[in-house]
VOLO-426586 format. One record per atom (N, C-alpha, C): x, y, z. Coordinates in pm, whole numbers, padded with zeros to 5 digits, always signed. Layout:
<atoms>
XYZ...
</atoms>
This chain:
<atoms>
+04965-03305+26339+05052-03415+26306+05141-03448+26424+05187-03552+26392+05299-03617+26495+05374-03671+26454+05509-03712+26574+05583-03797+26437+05544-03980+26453+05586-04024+26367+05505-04224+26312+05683-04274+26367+05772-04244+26312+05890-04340+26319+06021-04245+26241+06100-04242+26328+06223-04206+26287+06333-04304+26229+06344-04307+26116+06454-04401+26072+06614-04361+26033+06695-04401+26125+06858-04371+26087+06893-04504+26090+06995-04430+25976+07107-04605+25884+07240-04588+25960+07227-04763+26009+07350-04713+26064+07424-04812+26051+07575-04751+26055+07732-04820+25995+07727-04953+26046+07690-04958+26180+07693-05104+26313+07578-05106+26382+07503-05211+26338+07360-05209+26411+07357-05229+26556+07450-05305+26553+07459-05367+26729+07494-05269+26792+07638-05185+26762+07669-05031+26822+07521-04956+26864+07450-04898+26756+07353-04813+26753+07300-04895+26855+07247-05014+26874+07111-05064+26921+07187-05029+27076+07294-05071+27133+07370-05054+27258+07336-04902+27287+07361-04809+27231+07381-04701+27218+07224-04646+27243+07134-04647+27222+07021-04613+27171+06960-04661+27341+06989-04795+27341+06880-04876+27449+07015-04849+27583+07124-04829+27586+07192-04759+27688+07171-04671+27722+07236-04554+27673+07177-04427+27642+07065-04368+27680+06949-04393+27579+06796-04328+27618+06703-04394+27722+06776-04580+27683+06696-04656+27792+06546-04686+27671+06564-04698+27543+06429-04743+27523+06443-04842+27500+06310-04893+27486+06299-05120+27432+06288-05150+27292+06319-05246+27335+06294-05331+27183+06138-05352+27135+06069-05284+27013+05956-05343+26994+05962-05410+26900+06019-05451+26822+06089-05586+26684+06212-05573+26640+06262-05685+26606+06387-05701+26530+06332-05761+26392+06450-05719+26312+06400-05765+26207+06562-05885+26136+06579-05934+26205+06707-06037+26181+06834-05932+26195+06900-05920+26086+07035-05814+26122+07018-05715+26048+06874-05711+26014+06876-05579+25917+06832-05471+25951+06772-05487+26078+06690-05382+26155+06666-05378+26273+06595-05276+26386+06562-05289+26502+06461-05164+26482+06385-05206+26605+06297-05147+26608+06291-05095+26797+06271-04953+26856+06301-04917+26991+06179-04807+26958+06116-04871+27089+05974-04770+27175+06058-04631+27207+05954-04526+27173+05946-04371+27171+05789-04315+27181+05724-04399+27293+05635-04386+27354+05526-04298+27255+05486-04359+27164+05387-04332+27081+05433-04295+26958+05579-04326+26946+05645-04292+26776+05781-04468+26796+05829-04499+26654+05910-04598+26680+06044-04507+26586+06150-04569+26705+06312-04525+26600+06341-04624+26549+06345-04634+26438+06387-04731+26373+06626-04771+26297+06625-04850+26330+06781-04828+26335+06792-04962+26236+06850-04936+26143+06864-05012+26017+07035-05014+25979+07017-05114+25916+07212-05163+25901+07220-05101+25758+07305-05004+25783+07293-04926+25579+07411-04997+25529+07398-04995+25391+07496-05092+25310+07632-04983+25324+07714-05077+25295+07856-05031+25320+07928-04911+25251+07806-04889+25152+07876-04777+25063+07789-04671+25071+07679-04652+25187+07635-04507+25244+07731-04413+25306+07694-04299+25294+07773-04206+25355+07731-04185+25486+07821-04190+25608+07786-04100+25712+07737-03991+25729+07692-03941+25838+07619-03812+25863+07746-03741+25868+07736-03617+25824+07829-03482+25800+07888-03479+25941+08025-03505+25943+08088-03454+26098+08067-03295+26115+08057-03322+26260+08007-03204+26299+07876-03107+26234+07769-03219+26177+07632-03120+26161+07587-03082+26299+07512-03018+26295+07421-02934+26398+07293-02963+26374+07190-03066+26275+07105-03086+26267+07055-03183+26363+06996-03210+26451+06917-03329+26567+06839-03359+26629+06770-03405+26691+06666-03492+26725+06678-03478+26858+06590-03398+26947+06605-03422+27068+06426-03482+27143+06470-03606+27210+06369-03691+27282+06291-03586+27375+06178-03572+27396+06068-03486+27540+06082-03564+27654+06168-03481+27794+06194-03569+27879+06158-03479+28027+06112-03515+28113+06094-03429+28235+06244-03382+28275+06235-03298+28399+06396-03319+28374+06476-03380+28474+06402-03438+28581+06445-03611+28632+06499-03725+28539+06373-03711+28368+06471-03786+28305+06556-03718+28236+06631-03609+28257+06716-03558+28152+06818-03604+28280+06820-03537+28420+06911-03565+28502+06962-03692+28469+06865-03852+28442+06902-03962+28521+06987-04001+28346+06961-03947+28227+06992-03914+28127+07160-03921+28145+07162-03742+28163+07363-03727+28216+07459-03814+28337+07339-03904+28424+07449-03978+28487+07443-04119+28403+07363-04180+28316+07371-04290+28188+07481-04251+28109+07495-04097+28077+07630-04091+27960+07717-04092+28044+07753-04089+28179+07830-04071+28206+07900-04208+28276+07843-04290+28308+07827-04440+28315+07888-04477+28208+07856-04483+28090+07865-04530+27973+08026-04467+27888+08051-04363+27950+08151-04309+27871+08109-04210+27745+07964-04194+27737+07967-04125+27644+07909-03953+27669+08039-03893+27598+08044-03710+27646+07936-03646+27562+07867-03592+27669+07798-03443+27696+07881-03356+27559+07756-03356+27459+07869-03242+27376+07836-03107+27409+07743-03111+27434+07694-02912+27480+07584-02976+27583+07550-02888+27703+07388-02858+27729+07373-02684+27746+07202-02705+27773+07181-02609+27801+07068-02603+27946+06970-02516+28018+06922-02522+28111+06843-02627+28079+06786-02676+28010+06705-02769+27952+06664-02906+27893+06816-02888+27801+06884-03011+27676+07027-03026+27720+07009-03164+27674+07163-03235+27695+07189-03308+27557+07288-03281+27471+07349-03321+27352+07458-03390+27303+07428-03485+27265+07566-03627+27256+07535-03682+27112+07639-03728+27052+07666-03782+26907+07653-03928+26950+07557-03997+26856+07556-04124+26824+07664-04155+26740+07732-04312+26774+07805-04401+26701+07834-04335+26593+07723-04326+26501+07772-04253+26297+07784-04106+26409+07823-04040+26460+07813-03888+26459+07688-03799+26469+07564-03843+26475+07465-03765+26472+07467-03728+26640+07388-03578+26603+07377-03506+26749+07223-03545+26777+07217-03594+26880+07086-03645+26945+07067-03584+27079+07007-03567+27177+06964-03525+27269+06784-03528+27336+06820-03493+27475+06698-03504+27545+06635-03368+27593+06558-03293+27599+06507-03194+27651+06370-03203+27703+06386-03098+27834+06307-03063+27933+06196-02954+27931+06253-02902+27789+06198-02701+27751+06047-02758+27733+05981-02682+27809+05860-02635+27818+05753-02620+27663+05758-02712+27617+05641-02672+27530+05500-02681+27498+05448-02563+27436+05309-02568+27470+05206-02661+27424+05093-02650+27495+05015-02788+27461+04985-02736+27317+05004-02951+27295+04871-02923+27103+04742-02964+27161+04701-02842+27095+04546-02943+27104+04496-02987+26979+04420-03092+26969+04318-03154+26904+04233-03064+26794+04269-03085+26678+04181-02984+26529+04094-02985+26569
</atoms>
């Protein structure tokens, strides 16, 4: 398996979409008027959706997240984008670099070595 599309609801679409296509640097592959966006993850789509006003945010301070597969040229060129941008480095490690999106979610990029899948 693999993953198809990641979908997070979020408080301010336009925030997220800034955030997302600043940030990671991915594109736009559809909009869907103001209710949605759609950003390339090179063989999976994130999907970033405007949640109605009476969803709850993600738990401050979870530890649950999503980190992007990145060489680590792009993790480097990664920490000088947050840092451009204003947005703080919440932890790294030799590998991963970890920052909260707009709603609070911990997102990140990593470099760690993992082993090949092969084919069933």
């Amino acid at each position: 398996m693999r993953v198809h599309h990641i979908a997070l609801r979020c408080s301010d679409l336009h925030r997220a979409e800034r955030f997302w296509r600043g940030v990671f640097g991915l594109a736009v592959l559809r909009r869907d008027g103001e209710r949605a966006v759609w950003l390339d993850l090179e063989g999976a789509t994130l999907m970033l959706e405007r949640a109605s006003p009476d969803e709850p945010l993600p738990a401050v301070g979870a530890m649950d997240f999503v980190a992007l597969a990145v060489t680590p040229a792009e993790r480097d060129a990664f920490t000088v984008r947050c840092a451009e941008q204003g947005v703080a480095l919440e932890h790294e490690t030799a590998h991963t670099r970890y920052v909260r999106d707009p709603d609070g979610r911990r997102v990140g990029v990593s470099s760690y070595p993992l082993p090949s899948l092969s084919a069933p």
